[in-house]
N, C-alpha and C positions, 0 to 999 in steps of 0.2 A: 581165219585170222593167221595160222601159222603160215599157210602160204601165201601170203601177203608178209609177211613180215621177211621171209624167202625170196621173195622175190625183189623188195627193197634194201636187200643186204648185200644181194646177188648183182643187181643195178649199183650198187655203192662201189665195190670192190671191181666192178667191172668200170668205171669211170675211172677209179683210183689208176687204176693199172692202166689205162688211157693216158694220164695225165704224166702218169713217170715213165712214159715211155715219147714223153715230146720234150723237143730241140729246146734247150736255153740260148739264144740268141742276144747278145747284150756289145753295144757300142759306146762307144767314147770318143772325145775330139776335145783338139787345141780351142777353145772359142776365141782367140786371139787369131788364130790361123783366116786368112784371107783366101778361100777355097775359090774363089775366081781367078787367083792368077794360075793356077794349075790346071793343062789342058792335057799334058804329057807324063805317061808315067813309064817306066823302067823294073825290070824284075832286078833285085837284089839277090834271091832265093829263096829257096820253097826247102821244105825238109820235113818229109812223113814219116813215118812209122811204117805205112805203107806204101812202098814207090810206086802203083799205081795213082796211087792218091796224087803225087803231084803233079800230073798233067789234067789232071781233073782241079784241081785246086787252082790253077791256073787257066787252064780253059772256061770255068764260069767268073771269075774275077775278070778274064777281058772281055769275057762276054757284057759282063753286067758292067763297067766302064765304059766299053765301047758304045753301049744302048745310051749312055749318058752324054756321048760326044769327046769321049776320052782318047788319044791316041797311044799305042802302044809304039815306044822307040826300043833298040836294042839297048840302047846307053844313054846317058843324057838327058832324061824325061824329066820335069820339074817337079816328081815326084818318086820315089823310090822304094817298090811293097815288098816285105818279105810274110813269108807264112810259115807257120810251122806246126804241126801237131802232133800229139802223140794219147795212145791208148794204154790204160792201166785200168784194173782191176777194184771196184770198188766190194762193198759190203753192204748188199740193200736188207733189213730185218723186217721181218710182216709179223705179227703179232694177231693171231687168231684167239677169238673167245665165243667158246660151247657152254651149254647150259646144261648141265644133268639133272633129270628130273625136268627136262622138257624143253625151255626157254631159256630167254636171254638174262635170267636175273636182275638185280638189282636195277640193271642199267649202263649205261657206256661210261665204262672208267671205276665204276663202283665194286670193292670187290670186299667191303665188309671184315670186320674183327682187325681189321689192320692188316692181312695179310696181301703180297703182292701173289700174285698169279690164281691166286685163290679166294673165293669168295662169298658170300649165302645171302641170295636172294628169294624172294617171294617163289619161285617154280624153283629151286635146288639151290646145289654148287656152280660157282663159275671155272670151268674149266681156261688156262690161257695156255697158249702154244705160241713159241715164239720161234723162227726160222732165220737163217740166217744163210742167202746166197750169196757169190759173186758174180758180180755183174761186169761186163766188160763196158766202157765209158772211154769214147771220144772227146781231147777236147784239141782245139782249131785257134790258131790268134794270126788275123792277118793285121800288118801292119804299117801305118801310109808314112813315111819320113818326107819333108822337105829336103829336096837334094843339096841344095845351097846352102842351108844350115842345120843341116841334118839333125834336126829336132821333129819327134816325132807329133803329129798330126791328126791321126785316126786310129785307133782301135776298134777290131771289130772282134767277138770273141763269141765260140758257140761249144757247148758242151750237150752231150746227148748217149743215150744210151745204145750201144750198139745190136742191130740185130745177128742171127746166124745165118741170115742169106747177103752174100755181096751186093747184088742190085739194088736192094734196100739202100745198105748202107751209102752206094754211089747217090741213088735219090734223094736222100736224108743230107747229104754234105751239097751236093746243089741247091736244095733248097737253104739250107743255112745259110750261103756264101747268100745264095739271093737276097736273105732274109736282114744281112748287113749291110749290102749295098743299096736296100730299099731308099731309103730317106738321103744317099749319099748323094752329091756335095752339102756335108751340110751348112745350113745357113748359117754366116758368121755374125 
């Protein structure tokens, strides 16, 4: 029973940490915006944190237009994207709870007599640990202006946790740009 109980906490926490290490990918648009008259778009500028990043940042955005029938002009384009992003430093907290005297006590969340971190359950005390790292956190906002009335059009915006290998990190920003450009033009 204990290891089974092991092995389904082990499977939780291994999922969890799955989960907070995936892309937030989130867009927005004019619904007023008439996305068929736009065939053409123009860079405005791009601005990283990392100046590799902007030729990456720009290489799968024309990619992923151009897949769409988009043409890129140097000036002029009936559309007008700029990007920009920048990395900072969050506060991710995990919250561990042991059981002395064997087991998981009470139960999840339950720590008895009113106290917090502490608690008495059927098999003991509830032991709680709480941690507290920094995490480094990309975030990305590319963004579509009409040239003509330079009111803007499309947002696309992706926030994600950064790894400590760069080729990750190149793949994880490609797939997001993908992951904004999926549904694009959207339907007005």
């Amino acid at each position: 029973m204990r290891q089974l109980t092991t092995l389904t906490v082990g499977a939780a926490l291994l999922l969890c940490g799955t989960f907070a290490l995936a892309s937030n990918v989130r867009t927005d648009y004019d619904h007023g915006a008439n996305f068929s008259n736009y065939h053409t778009y123009s860079w405005g500028g791009v601005q990283s944190s990392n100046p590799l990043n902007e030729s990456r940042i720009k290489t799968a955005v024309d990619r992923d237009l151009q897949a769409k029938g988009w043409q890129f002009v140097a000036s002029g384009g009936s559309v007008t994207l700029f990007a920009r992003d920048n990395v900072k430093n969050e506060q991710e907290t995990e919250n561990m709870y042991t059981g002395v005297g064997g087991g998981w006590g009470g139960g999840w969340g339950w720590r008895g007599f009113g106290g917090f971190g502490r608690g008495f359950g059927p098999s003991g005390f509830i032991e709680e640990t709480t941690s507290v790292e920094n995490q480094r956190v990309a975030h990305l906002v590319v963004d579509v202006f009409d040239a003509t009335t330079h009111q803007l059009v499309f947002r696309g915006v992706a926030d994600n946790d950064l790894s400590k290998k760069a080729d990750k990190n190149a793949k994880t920003l490609d797939k997001d740009i993908n992951d904004m450009f999926k549904k694009f033009p959207p339907k007005s």
